[in-house]
Structure formats: structure tokens, C-alpha cells
C-alpha positions as CSV (number, residue, x, y, z in Angstrom):
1,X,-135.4,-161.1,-41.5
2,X,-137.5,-157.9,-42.7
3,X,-134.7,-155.5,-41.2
4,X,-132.0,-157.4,-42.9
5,X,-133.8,-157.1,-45.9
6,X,-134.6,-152.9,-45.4
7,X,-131.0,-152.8,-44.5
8,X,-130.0,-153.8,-48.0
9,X,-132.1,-151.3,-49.9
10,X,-129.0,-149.2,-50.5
11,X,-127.3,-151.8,-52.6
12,X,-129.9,-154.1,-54.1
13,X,-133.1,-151.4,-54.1
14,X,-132.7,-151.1,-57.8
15,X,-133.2,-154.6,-58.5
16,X,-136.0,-155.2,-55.9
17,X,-137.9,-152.5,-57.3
18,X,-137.7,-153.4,-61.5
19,X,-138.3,-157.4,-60.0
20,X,-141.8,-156.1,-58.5
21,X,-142.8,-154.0,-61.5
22,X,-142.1,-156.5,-63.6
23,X,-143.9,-158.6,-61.4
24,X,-147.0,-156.8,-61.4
25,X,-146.0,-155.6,-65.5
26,X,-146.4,-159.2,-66.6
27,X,-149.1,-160.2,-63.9
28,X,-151.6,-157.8,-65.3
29,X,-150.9,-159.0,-68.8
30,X,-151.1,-163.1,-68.1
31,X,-154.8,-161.9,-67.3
32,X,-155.5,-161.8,-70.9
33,X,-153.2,-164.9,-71.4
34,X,-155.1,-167.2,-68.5
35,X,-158.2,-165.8,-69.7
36,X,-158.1,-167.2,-73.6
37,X,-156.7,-170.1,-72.2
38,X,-152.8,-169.5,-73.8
39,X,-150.7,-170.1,-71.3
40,X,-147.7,-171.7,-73.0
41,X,-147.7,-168.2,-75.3
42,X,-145.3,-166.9,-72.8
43,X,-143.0,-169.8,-73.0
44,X,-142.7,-169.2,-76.2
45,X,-142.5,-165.6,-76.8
46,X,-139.3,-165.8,-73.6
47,X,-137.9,-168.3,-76.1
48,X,-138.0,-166.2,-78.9
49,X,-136.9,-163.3,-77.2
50,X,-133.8,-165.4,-76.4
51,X,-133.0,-166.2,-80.0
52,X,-133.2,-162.5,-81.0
53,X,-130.3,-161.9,-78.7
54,X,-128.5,-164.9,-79.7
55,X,-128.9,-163.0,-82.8
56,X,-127.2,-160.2,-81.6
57,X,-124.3,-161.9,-79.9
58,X,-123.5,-163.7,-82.9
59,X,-123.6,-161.2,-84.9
60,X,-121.4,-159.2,-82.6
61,X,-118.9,-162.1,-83.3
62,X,-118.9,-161.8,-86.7
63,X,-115.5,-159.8,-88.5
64,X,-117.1,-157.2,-89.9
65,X,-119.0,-156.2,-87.1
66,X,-116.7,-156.8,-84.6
67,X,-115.1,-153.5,-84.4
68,X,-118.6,-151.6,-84.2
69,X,-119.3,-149.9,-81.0
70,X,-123.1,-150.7,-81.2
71,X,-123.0,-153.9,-81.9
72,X,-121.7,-154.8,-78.4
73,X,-123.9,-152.2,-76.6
74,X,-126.3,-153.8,-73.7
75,X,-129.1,-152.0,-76.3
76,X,-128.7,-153.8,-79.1
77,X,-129.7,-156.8,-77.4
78,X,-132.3,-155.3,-75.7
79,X,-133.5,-153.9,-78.7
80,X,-133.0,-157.4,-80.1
81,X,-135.0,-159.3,-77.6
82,X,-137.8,-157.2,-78.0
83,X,-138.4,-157.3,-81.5
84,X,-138.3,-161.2,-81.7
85,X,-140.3,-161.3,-79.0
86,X,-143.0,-159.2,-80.5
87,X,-142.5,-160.9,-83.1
88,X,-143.2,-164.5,-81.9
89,X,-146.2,-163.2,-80.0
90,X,-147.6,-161.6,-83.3
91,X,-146.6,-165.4,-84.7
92,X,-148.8,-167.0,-82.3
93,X,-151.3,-165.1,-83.1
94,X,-151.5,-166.9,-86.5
95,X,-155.2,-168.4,-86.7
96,X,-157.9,-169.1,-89.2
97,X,-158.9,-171.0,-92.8
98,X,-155.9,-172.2,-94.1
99,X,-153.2,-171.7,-91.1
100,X,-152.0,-174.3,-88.6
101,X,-153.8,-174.2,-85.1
102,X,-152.6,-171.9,-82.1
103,X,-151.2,-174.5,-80.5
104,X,-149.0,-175.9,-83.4
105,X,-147.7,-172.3,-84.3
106,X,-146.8,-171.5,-80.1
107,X,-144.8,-175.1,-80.5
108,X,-143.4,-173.9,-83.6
109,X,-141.9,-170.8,-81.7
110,X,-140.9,-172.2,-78.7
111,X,-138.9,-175.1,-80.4
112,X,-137.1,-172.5,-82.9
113,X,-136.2,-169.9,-80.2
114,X,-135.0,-172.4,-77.7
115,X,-132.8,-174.6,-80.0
116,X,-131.7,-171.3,-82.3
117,X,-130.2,-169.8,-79.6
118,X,-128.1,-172.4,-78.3
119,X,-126.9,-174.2,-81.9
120,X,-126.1,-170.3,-82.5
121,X,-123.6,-169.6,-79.8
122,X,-122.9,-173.0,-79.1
123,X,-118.7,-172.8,-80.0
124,X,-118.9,-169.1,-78.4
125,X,-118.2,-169.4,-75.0
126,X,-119.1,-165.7,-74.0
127,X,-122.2,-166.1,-76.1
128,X,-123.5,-169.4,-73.8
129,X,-122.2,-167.5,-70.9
130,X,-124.9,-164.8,-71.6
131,X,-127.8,-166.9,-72.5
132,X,-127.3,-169.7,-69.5
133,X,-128.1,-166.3,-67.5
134,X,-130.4,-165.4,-69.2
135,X,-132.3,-168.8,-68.9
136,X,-131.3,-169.1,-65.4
137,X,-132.5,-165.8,-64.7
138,X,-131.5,-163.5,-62.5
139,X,-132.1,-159.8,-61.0
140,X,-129.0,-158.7,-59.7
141,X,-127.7,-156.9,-62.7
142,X,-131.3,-154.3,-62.6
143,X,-131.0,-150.8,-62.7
144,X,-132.3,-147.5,-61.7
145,X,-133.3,-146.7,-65.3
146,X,-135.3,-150.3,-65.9
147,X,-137.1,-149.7,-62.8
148,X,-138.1,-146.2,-64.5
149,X,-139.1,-148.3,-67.8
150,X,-141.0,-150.9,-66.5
151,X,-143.1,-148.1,-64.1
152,X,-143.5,-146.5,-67.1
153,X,-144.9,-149.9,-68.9
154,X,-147.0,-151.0,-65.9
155,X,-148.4,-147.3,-65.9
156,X,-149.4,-147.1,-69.4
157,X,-151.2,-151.1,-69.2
158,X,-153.1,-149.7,-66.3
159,X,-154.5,-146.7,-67.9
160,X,-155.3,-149.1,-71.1
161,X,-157.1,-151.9,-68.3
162,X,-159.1,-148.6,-67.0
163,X,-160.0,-147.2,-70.0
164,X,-161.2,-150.1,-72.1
165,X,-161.9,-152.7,-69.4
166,X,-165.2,-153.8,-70.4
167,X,-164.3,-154.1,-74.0
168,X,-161.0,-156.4,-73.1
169,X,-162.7,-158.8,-71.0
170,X,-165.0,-159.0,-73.4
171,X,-162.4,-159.8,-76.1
172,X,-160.7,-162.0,-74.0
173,X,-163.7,-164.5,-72.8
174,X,-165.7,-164.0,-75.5
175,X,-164.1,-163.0,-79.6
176,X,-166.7,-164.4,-81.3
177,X,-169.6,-161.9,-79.5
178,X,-166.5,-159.4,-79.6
179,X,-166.7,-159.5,-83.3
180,X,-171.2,-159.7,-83.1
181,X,-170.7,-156.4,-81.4
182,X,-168.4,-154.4,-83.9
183,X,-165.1,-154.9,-82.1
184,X,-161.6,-155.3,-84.2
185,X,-160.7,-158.7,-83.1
186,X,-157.4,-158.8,-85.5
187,X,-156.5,-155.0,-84.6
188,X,-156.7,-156.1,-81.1
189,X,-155.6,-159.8,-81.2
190,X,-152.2,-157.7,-83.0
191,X,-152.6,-154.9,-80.1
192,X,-152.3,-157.1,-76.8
193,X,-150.0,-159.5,-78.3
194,X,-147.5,-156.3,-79.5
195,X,-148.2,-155.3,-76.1
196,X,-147.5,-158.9,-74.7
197,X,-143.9,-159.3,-76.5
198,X,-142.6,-155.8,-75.7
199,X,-143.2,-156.7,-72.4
200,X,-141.7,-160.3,-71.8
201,X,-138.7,-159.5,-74.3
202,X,-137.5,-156.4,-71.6
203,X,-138.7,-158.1,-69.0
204,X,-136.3,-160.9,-69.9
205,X,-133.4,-158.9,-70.7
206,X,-133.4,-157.9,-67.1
207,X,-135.0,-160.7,-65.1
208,X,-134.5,-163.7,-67.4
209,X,-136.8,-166.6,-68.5
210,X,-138.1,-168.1,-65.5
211,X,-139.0,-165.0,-63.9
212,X,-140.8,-163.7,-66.8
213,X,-142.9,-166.7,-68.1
214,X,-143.7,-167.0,-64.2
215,X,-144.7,-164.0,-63.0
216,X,-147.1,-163.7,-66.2
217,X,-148.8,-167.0,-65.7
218,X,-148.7,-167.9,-61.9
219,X,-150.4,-165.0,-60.4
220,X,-153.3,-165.2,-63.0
221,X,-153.7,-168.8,-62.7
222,X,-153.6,-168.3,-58.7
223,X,-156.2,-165.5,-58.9
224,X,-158.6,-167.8,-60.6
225,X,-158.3,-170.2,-59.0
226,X,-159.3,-168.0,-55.9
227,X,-162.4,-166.3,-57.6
228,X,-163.5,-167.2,-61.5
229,X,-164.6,-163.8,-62.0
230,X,-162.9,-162.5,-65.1
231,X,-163.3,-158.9,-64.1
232,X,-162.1,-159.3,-60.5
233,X,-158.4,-160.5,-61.9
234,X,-157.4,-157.4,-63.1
235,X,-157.1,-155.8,-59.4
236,X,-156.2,-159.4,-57.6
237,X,-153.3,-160.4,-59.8
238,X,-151.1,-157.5,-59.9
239,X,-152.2,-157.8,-56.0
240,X,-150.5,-161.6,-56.0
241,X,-147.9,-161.2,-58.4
242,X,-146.3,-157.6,-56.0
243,X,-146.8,-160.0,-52.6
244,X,-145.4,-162.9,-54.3
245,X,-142.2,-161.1,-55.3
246,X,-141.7,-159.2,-52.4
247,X,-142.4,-162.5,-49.8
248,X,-140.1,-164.1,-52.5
249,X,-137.6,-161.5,-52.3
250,X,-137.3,-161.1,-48.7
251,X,-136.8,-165.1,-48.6
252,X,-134.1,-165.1,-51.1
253,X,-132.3,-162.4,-48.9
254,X,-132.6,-164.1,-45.6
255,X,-131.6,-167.2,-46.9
256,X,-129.1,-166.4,-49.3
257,X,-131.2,-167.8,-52.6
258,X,-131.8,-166.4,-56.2
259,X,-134.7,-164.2,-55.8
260,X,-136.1,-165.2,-58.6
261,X,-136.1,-168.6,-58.3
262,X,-137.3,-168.1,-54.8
263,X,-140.3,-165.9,-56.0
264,X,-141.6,-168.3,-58.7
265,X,-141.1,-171.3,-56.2
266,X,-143.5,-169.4,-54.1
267,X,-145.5,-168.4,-56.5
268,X,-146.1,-172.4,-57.9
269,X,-146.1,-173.3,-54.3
270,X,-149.5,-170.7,-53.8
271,X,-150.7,-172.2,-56.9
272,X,-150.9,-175.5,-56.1
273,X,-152.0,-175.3,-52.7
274,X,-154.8,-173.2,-54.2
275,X,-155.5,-175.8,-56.4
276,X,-155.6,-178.1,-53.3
277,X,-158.0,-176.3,-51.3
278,X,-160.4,-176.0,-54.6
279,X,-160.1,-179.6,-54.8
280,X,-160.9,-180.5,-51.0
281,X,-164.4,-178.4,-51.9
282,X,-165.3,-179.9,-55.0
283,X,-165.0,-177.1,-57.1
């Protein structure tokens, strides 16, 4: 099984290797999203990342713009993705006097971007084409140069993790004390969650929805529920979420399966057996 799997490195080596930094990309990052307790943030930043290419494709349809080079370029959606994405995650964001709840603003976002898109490009039959993929996800399609971008990404998150560890975790568990001690909250509530859509919007572009939304919240959620330490996660879920994807991958080769599909399976498959074992101890 593993040699049949090394053996197709020449053809598929691109796509195994943006899948895993993603994987470990968005792994790192659900940290902070397990941590304050807002998982479904990710469900709803894919979504919105989705309408912003609808938005694109529709636009692509449109006479005027038809003709335009750009406007059909694998960029422009990209570029598309990534700012809706951003911008649901800055939308989710949305707290204090005055404002709906969290929760009520991450509905508000996932509803939008997942009924937007389709009712956009629902009598444009490239348009659904492009979206059903997207939602279905899938990895085939990765290149060279997003493996470069999202090693690049994961790099640059690392170096942020390292630097200001103390003061993230702190942030994350803890805002009000956070804000006692002289920390930014908003500057870095607006930071991570900047941070949070760039990521999911490319990751989705290249991966799709599924892949994304569970590679950010599955390997956090299994690392906790291994060891509650906070501080510990930031090693052990990048950890999970590479051996998660690769196990995944190497399954989805021998036994001809979507890789993503096969990775998150996995991945919920760890989870709840982890959940299991907690259970059988009383924890």
C-alpha cells in the first residue's frame, strides 16, 4: 500500500503536499478557534468564501465583462474567495453593547454565503459545476505553486505561535485578563480572524469546503480531547492534522477514494473514538 502510494509521487506529489500544508496551515489556526469555543466560525467563513467566488463567476457571466481576460482568470476567484472570507471572519467577529451575539452573526454568515452562492449561479450550469466541487472538495487540481503558498502561510503562523505564544493563549482562554493586562483585544480579535479567512478562503480554492472546515476543527478538537492543556495544542495539532492527512491520503490511494473525504472521515473517526475512551474514564 505505502509503495503504491511512493510510486505515485511523480503525478499526484503536488497535491499531496499543498493537502498536508494545508492540513497542518488550518490545524494550527483551529487552536485558537477550539480554544474560544467558535467552532462553527469556520463553517461559516468556507461559506462565505464560496459566495465570493460565486461572485466572481457571475460576474464573469455578465456582457460587459465577458470579453475580459481577468475576469475568467483562476485569480480572480481566488482573489475573490479570500476577501469574502476575511471578510465573514472579520463579521463574526462582531461583538459587544448594541450588536447581535457571536453566534447569531456566524448563522448570519453561514446562511448568506451558502444560499448566495447557489441562488447566484443557479441557471449557470458551468457556475454550479464549479461550486458542487468546490463543496464536494477535492485536491486533485493542487499545484506546485500552492504548495509553495501554503509553506509559505504555515511558515509565517509558526513564527507568529513562537514569537507571541504566551500572549495568544492568553488571548484565546482568557480576553477579559487579556484586556486587565494591556493587551489590544480588538487589534487582535481583527488580527487572527484576518489571519483566519486568508487562510480557509485559499485553502478552499484548492482543497474545497470539507477539507478546510475539517482540518481546522478536527485535529484541535482531537488534541484536547487527548490533553486539555491549552499550551501543549500548538505542537500536538499540527502533529494530528499532518498524520491525519497523510494516513488519509495513503487510504484514498490504495483504495481508490477522494482523499479528502477519506482524511476527514479519519479525522472524525479519531475524534470520536477519543471522545470514547475519555468517556470510558470519566473525564
Amino acid at each position: 500500500m505505502i509503495a503504491e502510494f511512493i510510486a505515485s509521487w511523480p503525478l499526484f506529489g503536488d497535491a499531496y503536499l499543498a493537502g498536508w500544508l494545508i492540513a497542518m496551515l488550518l490545524g494550527l489556526l483551529g487552536v485558537i478557534v477550539v480554544a474560544r469555543d467558535q467552532i462553527f466560525i469556520g463553517a461559516a467563513v468556507s461559506q462565505a468564501a464560496v459566495l465570493g467566488m460565486a461572485i466572481g463567476l457571475a460576474l464573469g457571466a455578465m456582457p460587459g465583462l465577458h470579453e475580459r481576460d481577468w475576469i475568467h482568470n483562476d485569480w480572480t476567484l481566488l482573489v475573490a474567495g479570500a476577501i469574502f472570507a476575511v471578510g465573514g471572519a472579520l463579521l463574526t467577529a462582531t461583538r459587544g453593547r448594541g450588536r447581535e451575539s457571536h453566534e447569531a452573526v456566524t448563522g448570519w454568515v453561514f446562511l448568506l454565503g451558502s444560499t448566495g452562492s447557489v441562488l447566484l449561479l443557479a441557471h449557470s450550469p458551468h457556475g454550479m459545476e464549479e461550486i458542487n466541487r468546490l463543496l464536494a472538495s477535492t485536491l486533485i487540481g493542487a499545484t506546485g505553486s500552492d504548495a509553495y503558498v501554503f509553506g509559505g502561510m504555515l511558515a509565517v503562523v509558526l513564527v507568529a505561535v513562537l514569537v507571541a505564544r504566551d500572549r495568544l493563549l492568553l488571548f484565546a482562554t482568557d480576553p477579559d485578563m487579556a484586556a486587565a493586562v494591556g493587551m489590544r483585544v480588538s487589534s487582535w480579535n481583527r488580527g487572527i480572524n484576518i489571519a483566519l479567512g486568508l487562510a480557509v478562503g485559499l485553502s478552499i480554492h484548492v482543497a474545497g469546503v470539507i477539507y478546510a472546515f475539517g482540518c481546522l476543527v478536527l485535529p484541535a478538537l482531537i488534541a484536547k480531547s487527548v490533553g486539555r492543556e491549552v499550551r501543549t495544542l500548538c505542537w500536538t495539532t499540527p502533529l494530528i492534522a499532518l498524520s491525519g492527512s497523510v494516513t488519509g491520503f495513503i487510504i484514498a490511494h490504495a483504495y481508490d477514494l477522494p482523499p479528502a473525504q477519506a482524511t476527514v472521515g479519519l479525522l472524525a473517526l479519531a475524534l470520536g473514538g477519543a471522545w470514547g475512551i475519555r468517556g470510558l474514564r470519566g473525564q
